[in-house]
C-alpha positions as a Python dict, from the first residue, in 0.01 Angstrom:
ca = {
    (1, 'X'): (0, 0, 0),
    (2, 'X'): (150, 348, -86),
    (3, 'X'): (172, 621, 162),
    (4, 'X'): (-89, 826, -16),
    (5, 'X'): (-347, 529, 60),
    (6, 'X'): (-230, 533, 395),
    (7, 'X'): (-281, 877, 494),
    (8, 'X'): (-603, 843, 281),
    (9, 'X'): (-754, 572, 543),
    (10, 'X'): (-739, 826, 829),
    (11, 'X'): (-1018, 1029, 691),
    (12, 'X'): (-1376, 932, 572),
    (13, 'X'): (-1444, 859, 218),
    (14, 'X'): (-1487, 1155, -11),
    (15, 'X'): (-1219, 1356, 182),
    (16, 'X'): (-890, 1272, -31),
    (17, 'X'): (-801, 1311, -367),
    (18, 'X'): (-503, 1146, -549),
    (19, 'X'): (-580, 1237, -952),
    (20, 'X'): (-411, 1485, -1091),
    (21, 'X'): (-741, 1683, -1278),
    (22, 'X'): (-864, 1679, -891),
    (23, 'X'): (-612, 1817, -726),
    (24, 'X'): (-473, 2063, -1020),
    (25, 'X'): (-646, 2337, -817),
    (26, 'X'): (-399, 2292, -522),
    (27, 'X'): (-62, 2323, -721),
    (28, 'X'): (-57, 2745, -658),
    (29, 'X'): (-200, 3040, -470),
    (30, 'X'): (-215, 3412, -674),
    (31, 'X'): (108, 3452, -647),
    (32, 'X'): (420, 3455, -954),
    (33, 'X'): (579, 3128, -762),
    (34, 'X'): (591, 2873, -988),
    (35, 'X'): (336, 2608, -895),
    (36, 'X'): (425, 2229, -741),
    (37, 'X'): (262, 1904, -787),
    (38, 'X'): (84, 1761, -465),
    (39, 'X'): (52, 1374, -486),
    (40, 'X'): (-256, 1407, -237),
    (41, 'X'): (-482, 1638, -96),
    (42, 'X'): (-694, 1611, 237),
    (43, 'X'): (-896, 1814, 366),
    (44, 'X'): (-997, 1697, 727),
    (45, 'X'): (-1311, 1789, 936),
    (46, 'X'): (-1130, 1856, 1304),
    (47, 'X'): (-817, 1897, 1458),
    (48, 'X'): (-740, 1542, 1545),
    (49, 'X'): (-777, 1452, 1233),
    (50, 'X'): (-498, 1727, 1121),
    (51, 'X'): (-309, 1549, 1444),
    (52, 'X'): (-292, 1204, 1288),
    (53, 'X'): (-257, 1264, 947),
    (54, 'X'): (70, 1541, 1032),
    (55, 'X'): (179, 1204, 1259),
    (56, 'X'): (176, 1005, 984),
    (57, 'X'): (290, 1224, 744),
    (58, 'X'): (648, 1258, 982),
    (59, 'X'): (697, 915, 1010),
    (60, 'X'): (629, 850, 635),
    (61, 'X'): (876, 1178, 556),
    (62, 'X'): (610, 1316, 346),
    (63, 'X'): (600, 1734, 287),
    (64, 'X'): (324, 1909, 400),
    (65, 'X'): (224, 2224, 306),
    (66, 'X'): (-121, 2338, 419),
    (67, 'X'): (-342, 2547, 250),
    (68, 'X'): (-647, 2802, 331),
    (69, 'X'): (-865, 3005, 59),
    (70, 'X'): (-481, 3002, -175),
    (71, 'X'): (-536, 3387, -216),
    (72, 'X'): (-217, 3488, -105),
    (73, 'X'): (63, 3647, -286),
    (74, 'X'): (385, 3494, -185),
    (75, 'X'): (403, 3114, -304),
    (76, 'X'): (351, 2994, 19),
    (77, 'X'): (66, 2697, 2),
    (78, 'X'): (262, 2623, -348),
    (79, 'X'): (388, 2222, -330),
    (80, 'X'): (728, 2220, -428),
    (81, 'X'): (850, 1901, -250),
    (82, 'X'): (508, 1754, -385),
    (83, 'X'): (326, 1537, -79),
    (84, 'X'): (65, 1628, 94),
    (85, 'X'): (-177, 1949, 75),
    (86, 'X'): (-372, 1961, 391),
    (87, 'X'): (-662, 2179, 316),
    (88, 'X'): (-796, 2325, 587),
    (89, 'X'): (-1167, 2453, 437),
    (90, 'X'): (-1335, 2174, 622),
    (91, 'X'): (-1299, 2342, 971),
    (92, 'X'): (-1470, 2606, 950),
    (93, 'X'): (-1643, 2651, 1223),
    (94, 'X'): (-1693, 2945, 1469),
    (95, 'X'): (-1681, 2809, 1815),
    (96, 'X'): (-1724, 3072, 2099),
    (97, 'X'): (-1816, 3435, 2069),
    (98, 'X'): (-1772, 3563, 2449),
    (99, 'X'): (-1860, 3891, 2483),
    (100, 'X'): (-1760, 3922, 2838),
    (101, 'X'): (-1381, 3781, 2799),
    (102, 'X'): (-1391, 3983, 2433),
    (103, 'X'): (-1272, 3709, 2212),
    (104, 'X'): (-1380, 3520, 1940),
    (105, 'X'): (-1262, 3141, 1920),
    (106, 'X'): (-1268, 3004, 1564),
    (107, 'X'): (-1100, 2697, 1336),
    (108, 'X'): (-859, 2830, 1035),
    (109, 'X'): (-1062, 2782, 779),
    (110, 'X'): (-1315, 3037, 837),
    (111, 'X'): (-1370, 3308, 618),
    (112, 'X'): (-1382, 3626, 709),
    (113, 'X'): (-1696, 3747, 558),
    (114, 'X'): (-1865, 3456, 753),
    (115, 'X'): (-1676, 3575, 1105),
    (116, 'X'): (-1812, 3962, 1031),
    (117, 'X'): (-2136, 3853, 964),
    (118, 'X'): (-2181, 3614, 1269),
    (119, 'X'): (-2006, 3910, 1486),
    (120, 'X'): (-2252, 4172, 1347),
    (121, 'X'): (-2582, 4070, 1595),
    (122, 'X'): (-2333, 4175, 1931),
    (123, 'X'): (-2256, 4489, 1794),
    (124, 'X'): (-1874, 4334, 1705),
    (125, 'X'): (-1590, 4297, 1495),
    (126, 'X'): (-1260, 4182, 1471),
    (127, 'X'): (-940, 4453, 1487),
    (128, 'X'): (-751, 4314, 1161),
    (129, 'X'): (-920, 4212, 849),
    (130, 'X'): (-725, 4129, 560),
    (131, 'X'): (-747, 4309, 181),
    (132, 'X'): (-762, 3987, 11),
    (133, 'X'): (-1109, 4003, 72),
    (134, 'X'): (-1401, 3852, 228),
    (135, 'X'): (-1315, 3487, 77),
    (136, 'X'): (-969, 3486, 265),
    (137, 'X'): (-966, 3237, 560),
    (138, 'X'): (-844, 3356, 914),
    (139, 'X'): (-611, 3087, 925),
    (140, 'X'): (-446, 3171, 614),
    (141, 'X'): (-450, 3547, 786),
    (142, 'X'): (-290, 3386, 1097),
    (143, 'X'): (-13, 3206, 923),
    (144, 'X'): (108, 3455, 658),
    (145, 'X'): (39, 3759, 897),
    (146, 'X'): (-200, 4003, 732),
    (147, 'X'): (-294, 4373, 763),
    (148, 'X'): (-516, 4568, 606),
    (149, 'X'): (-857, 4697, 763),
    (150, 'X'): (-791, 4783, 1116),
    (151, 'X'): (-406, 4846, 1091),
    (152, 'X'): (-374, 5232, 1167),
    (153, 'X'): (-550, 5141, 1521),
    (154, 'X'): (-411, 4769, 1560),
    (155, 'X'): (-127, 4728, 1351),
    (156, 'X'): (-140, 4382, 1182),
    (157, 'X'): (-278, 4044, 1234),
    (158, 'X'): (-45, 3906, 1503),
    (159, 'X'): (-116, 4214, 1758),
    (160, 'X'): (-494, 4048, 1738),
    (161, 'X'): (-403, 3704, 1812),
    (162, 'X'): (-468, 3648, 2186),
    (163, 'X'): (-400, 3264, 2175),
    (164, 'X'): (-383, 2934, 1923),
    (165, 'X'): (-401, 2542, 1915),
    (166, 'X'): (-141, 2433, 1696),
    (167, 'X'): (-89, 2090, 1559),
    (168, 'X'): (288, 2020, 1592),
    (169, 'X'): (456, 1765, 1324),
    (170, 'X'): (457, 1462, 1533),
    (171, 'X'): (44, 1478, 1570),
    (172, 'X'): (70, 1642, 1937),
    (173, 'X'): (-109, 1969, 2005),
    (174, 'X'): (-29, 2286, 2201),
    (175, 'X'): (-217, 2563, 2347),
    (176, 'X'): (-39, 2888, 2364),
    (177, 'X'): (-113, 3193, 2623),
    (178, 'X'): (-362, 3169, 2895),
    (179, 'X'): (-500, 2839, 2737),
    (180, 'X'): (-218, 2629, 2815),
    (181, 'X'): (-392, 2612, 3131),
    (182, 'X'): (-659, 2439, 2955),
    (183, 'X'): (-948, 2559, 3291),
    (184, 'X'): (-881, 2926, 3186),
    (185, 'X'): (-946, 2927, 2828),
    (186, 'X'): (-864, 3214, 2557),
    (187, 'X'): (-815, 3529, 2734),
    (188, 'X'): (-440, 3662, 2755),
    (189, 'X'): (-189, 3596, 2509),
    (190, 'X'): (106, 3704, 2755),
    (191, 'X'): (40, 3450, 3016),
    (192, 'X'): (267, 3204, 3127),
    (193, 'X'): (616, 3265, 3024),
    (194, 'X'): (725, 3366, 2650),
    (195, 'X'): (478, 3451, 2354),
    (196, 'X'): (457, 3133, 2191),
    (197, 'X'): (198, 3236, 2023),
    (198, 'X'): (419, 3466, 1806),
    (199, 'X'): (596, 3162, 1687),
    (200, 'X'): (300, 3069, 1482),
    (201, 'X'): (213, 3438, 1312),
    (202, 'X'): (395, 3449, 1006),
    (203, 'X'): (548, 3143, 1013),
    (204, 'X'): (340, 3002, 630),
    (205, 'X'): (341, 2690, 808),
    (206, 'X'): (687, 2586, 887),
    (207, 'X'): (672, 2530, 1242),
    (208, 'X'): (279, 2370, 1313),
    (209, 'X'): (-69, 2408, 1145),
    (210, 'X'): (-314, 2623, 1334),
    (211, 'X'): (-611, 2427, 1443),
    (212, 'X'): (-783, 2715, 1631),
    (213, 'X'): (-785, 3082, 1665),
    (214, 'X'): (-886, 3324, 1972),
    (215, 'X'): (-923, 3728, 1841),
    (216, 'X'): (-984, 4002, 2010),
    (217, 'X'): (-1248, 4185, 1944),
    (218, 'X'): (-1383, 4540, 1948),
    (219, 'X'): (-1707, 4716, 1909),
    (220, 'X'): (-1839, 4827, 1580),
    (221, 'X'): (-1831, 5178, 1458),
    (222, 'X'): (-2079, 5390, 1554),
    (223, 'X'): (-2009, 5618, 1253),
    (224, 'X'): (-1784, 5596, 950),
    (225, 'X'): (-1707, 5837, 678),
    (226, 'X'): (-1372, 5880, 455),
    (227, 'X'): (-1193, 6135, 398),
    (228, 'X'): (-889, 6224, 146),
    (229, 'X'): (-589, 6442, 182),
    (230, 'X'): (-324, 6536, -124),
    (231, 'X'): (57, 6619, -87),
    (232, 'X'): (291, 6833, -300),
    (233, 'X'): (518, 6546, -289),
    (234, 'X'): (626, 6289, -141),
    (235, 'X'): (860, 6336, 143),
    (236, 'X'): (567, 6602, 282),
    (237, 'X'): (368, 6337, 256),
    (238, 'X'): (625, 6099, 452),
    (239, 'X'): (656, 6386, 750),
    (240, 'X'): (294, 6407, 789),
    (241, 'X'): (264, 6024, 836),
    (242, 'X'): (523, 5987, 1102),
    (243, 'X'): (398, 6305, 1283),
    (244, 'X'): (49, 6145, 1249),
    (245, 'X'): (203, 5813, 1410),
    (246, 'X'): (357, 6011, 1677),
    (247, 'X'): (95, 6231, 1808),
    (248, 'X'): (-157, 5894, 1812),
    (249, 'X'): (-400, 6050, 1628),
    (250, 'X'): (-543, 5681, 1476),
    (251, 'X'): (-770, 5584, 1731),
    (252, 'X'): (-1102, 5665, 1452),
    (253, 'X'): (-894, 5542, 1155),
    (254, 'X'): (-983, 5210, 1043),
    (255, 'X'): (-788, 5239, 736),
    (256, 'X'): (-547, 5421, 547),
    (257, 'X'): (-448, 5393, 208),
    (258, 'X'): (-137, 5607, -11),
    (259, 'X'): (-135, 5631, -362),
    (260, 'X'): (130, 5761, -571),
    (261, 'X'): (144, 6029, -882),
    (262, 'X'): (19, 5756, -1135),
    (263, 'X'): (-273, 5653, -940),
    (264, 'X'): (-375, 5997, -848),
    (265, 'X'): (-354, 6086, -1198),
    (266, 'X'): (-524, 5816, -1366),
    (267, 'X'): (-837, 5815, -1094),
    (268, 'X'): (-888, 6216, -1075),
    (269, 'X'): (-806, 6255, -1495),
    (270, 'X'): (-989, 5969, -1592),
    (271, 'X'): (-1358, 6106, -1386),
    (272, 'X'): (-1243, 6471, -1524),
    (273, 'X'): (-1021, 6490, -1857),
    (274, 'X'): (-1032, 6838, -1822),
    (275, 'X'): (-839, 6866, -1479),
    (276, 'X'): (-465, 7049, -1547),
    (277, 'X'): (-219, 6766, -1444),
    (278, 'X'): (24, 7074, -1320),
    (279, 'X'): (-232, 7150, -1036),
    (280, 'X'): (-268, 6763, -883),
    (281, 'X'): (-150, 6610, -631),
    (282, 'X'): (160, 6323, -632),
    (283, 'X'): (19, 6174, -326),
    (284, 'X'): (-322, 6114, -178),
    (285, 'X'): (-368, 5972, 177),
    (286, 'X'): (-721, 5805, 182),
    (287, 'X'): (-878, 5747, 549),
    (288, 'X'): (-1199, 5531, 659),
    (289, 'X'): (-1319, 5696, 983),
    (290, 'X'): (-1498, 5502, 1262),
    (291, 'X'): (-1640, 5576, 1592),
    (292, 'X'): (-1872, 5783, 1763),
    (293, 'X'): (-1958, 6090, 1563),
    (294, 'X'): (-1837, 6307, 1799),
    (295, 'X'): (-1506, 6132, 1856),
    (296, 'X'): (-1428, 6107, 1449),
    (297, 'X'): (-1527, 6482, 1377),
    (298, 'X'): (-1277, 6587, 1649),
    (299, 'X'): (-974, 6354, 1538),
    (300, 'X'): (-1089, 6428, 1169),
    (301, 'X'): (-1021, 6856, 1241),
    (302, 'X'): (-681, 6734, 1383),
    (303, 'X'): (-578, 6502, 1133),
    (304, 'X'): (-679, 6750, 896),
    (305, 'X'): (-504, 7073, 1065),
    (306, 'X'): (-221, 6900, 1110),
    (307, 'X'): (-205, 6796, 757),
    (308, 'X'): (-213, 7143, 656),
    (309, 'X'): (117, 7167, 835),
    (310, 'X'): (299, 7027, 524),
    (311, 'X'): (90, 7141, 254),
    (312, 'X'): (-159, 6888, 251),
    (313, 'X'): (-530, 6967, 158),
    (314, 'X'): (-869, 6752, 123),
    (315, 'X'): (-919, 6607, -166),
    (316, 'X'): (-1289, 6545, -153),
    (317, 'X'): (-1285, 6455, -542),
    (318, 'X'): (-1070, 6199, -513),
    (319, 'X'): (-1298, 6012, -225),
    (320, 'X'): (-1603, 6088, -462),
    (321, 'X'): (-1469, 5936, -772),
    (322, 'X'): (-1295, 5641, -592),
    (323, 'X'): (-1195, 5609, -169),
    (324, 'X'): (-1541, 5619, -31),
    (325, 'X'): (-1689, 5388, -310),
    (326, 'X'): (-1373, 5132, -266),
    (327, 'X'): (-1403, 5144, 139),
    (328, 'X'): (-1792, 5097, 153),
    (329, 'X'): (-1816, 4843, -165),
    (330, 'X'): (-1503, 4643, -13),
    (331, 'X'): (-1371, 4595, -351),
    (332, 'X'): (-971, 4480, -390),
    (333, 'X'): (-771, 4753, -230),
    (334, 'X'): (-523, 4747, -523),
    (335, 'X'): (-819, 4793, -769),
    (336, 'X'): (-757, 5178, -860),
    (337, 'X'): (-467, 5043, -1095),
    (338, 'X'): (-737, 4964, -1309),
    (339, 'X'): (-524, 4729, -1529),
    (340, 'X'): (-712, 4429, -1533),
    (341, 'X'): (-720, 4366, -1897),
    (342, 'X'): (-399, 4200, -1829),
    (343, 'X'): (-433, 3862, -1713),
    (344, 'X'): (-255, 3827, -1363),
    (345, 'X'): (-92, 4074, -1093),
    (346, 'X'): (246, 4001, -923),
    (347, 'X'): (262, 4181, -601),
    (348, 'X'): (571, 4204, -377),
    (349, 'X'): (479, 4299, -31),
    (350, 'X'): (747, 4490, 229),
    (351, 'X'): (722, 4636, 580),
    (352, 'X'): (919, 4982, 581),
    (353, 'X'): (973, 5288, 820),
    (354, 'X'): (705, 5572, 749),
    (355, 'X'): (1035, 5825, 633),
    (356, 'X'): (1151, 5566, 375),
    (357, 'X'): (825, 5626, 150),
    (358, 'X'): (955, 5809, -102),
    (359, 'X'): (1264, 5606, -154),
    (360, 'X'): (998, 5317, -204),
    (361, 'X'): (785, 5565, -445),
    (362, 'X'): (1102, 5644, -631),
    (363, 'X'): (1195, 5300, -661),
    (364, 'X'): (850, 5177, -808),
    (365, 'X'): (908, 5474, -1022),
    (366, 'X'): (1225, 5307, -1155),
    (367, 'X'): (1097, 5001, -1192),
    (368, 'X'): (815, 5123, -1415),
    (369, 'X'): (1041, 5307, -1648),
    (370, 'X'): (1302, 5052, -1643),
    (371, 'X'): (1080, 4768, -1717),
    (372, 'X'): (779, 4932, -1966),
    (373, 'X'): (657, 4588, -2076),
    (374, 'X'): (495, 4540, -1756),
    (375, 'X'): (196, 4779, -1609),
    (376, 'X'): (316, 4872, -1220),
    (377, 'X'): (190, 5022, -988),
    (378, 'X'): (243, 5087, -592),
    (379, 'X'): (22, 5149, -282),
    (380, 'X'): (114, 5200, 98),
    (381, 'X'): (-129, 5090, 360),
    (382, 'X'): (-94, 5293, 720),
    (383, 'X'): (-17, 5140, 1041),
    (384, 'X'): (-3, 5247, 1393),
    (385, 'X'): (345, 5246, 1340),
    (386, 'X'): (544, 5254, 999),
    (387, 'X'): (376, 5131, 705),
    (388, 'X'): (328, 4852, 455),
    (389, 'X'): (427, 4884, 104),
    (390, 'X'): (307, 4715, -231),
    (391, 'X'): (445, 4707, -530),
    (392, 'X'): (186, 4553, -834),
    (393, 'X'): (299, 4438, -1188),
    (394, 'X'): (56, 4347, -1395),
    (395, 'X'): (171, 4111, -1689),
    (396, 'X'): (17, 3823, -1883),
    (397, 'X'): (92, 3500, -1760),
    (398, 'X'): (93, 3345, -2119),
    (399, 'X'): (366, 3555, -2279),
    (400, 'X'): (561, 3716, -1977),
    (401, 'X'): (522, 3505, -1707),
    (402, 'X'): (906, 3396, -1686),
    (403, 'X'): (1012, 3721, -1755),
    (404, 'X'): (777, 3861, -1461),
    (405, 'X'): (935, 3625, -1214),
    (406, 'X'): (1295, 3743, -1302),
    (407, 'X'): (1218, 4104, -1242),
    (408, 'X'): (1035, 4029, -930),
    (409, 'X'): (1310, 3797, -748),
    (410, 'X'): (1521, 4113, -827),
    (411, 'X'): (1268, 4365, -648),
    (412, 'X'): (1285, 4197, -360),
    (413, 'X'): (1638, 4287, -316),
    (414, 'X'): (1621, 4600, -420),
    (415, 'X'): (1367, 4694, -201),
    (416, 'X'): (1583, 4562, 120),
    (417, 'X'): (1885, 4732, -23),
    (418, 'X'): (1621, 5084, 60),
    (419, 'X'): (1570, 4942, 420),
    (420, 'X'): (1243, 4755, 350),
    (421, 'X'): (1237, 4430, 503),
    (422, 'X'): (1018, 4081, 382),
    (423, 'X'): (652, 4126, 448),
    (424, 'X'): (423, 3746, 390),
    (425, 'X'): (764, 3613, 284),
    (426, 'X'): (643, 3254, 214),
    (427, 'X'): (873, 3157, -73),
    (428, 'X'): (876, 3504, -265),
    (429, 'X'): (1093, 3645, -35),
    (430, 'X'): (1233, 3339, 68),
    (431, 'X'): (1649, 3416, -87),
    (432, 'X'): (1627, 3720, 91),
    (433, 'X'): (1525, 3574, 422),
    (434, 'X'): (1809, 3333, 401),
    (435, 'X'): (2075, 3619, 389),
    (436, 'X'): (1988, 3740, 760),
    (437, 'X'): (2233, 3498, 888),
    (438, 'X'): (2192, 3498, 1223),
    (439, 'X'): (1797, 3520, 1231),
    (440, 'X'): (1759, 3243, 964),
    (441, 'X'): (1976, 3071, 1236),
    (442, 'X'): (1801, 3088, 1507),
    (443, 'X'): (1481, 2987, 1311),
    (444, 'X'): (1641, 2691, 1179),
    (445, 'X'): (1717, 2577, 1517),
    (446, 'X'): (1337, 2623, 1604),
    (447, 'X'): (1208, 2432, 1297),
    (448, 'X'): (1485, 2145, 1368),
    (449, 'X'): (1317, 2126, 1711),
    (450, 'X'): (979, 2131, 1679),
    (451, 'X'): (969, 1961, 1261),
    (452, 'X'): (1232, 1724, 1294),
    (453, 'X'): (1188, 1528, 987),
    (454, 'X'): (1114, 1851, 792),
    (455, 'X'): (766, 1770, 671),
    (456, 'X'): (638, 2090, 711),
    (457, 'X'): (577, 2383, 435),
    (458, 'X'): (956, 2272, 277),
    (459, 'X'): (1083, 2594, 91),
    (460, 'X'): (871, 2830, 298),
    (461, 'X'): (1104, 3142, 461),
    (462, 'X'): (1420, 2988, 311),
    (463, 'X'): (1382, 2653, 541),
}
């Protein structure tokens, strides 16, 4: 009997697929990473299911690389060592909404526009929730990381985490934070001893798979409205933002979205061809507002005053023609590049300081005119503290999809080389990862200890 009809027998008919037109969906996620070849795919119903078939794939020496909605952007769910995809969809359930501890308990494969909408009758949400949409799952969120709506008050998905159940490679199972005392439950991440829990964020899978979630969670808005402001340029733009970080004015700021020259040309020129380029703006800062009224008009005047500080001014056509119809109809954040008649979009994702914006505006500048066979553009999102930075290349996947990949695996240097560092590394950024010696180190050590065979996610963050 073959290993694949081994780890096949641990789950009930139906649940595992071997042929290659059924599992052709699981070789790649959205991302420019070439796709692997998975010899099976599972997709258990509970966690000790996931326990026995990562047991058996460890003592069989079989990869596993697990796998949420696949909407990700950095090759991480992609099966290079072959094996096993262990798709998570099948939990999906949400199991505890306590209102009085403030945390939602949940399994990984939960979207998110089923969480909101089963958190909307108590008046709550969640603090992070990712711009891959409402199709993402959390787990996915968990394991690469994500930002998006929420960050300027929370800063990314991690700093919402307040505990996990991880599957470790041997089939065992740990609780991190206040549930490793299993009486107490989900209600402190920083309980007993170190953040384990932090172990898990990021980590595309290399260390356990996530079996169960705990978020915080906050009240719902009150009162939202958006809001745009333009800059001369960009390092005004870049002063404002860190001044804006400093003096904590993001407490009503849900999200915040920059967009460069291009973008504010083609949205603003394209609703009114009669606009004089000369008089627009090279950056935009778009803001979703929540809270109580009162509390958002007061922050708004500040944000706003201060703004005016370095030349900024609203831009209340710019919200008309796109921000406020983007924020309320939730479409894809990155959608105001508008190049879809292209067939795919590579995206490189990067952390950096708030002052090193326009050195990462310059660069996607240089990229664009350096590589005109390729549509780019760039976007920053806002966080409490620095920001996050995409850049977009839009190619077809048919004619230019080796080409794409060279450029890319040479943007993600470059954009270190300006002090950005790896954001949802999986394998995108993986080359660069392995360069920070003594880091890579250290987490080598960690995945030797806790994946001893090396099942799990091979290829993922250079391990």
């Amino acid at each position: 009997m073959s290993w694949q009809d081994d780890i096949s027998a641990l789950l009930p008919p139906g649940l595992a697929w071997q042929e290659p037109v059924d599992t052709l969906a699981y070789r790649r996620d959205t991302s420019i990473i070439a796709p692997g070849r998975p010899d099976l795919v599972v997709r258990p119903l509970d966690a000790p299911t996931v326990g026995r078939v990562l047991a058996a794939a460890s003592r069989l020496q079989v990869p596993v690389y697990t796998r949420g909605a696949g909407s990700m952007y950095a090759g991480g769910v992609n099966p290079h060592a072959g094996g096993l995809v262990l798709d998570l969809g099948g939990l999906d359930r949400i199991l505890d909404i306590d209102t009085v501890k403030g945390v939602v308990v949940l399994e990984p494969g939960v979207t998110f526009g089923a969480l909101l909408a089963a958190l909307e009758p108590f008046g709550q949400t969640i603090g992070i929730v990712p711009s891959t949409g409402a199709a993402a799952t959390v787990g996915g969120a968990v394991s690469a990381h994500a930002l998006g709506t929420g960050s300027p008050r929370f800063q990314s998905m991690g700093d919402q985490v307040a505990g996990l159940e991880v599957a470790l490679a041997d089939g065992s199972f740990i609780r991190t934070g206040s549930a490793a005392a299993h009486e107490a439950g989900f209600f402190h991440r920083y309980a007993i001893g170190p953040d384990l829990t932090g172990l898990f964020i990021g980590a595309d899978g290399t260390l356990g798979v996530v079996t169960k979630i705990a978020l915080w969670l906050h009240p719902l808005p009150a009162h939202r409205e958006t809001g745009c402001l333009g800059f001369a340029d960009y390092p005004s733009a870049a002063a404002f933002l860190g001044e804006l970080q400093r003096k904590a004015l993001l407490d009503n700021v849900w999200y915040g979205a920059g967009y460069d020259a291009i973008a504010v040309r083609g949205r603003l020129l394209g609703a009114d061809p009669g606009l004089d380029p000369a008089s627009l703006p090279r950056f935009v800062l778009g803001m979703d507002y929540g809270g109580e009224a009162d509390a958002v008009a007061r922050d708004r005047a500040r944000i706003e005053a201060l703004a005016a500080h370095y030349g900024g001014q609203p831009q209340p056509r710019f919200d008309e023609v796109y921000f406020h119809h983007l924020r309320r109809d939730e479409l894809y954040w990155y959608s105001y590049a508008g190049y879809f008649a292209k067939s795919r979009c590579a995206m490189v994702m990067a952390s950096l300081p708030t002052d090193t914006l326009p050195a990462f505006l310059d660069q996607a500048q240089r990229w664009r005119e350096r590589h005109p066979q390729f549509t780019w553009a760039s976007a920053t999102v806002l966080c409490r503290r620095g920001l996050h930075g995409a850049v977009l290349t839009f190619y077809d996947e048919q004619s230019q999809w080796a080409d794409v990949q060279q450029v890319v695996a040479g943007c993600t240097g470059e954009l270190m080389a300006i002090g950005c560092v790896p954001y949802k590394s999986g394998k995108l950024w993986a080359a660069e990862v392995s360069k920070l010696t003594e880091y890579q180190r250290t987490l080598a050590r960690i995945k030797t200890a806790l994946d001893p065979v090396g099942v799990l996610a091979p290829g993922n963050l250079g391990l």
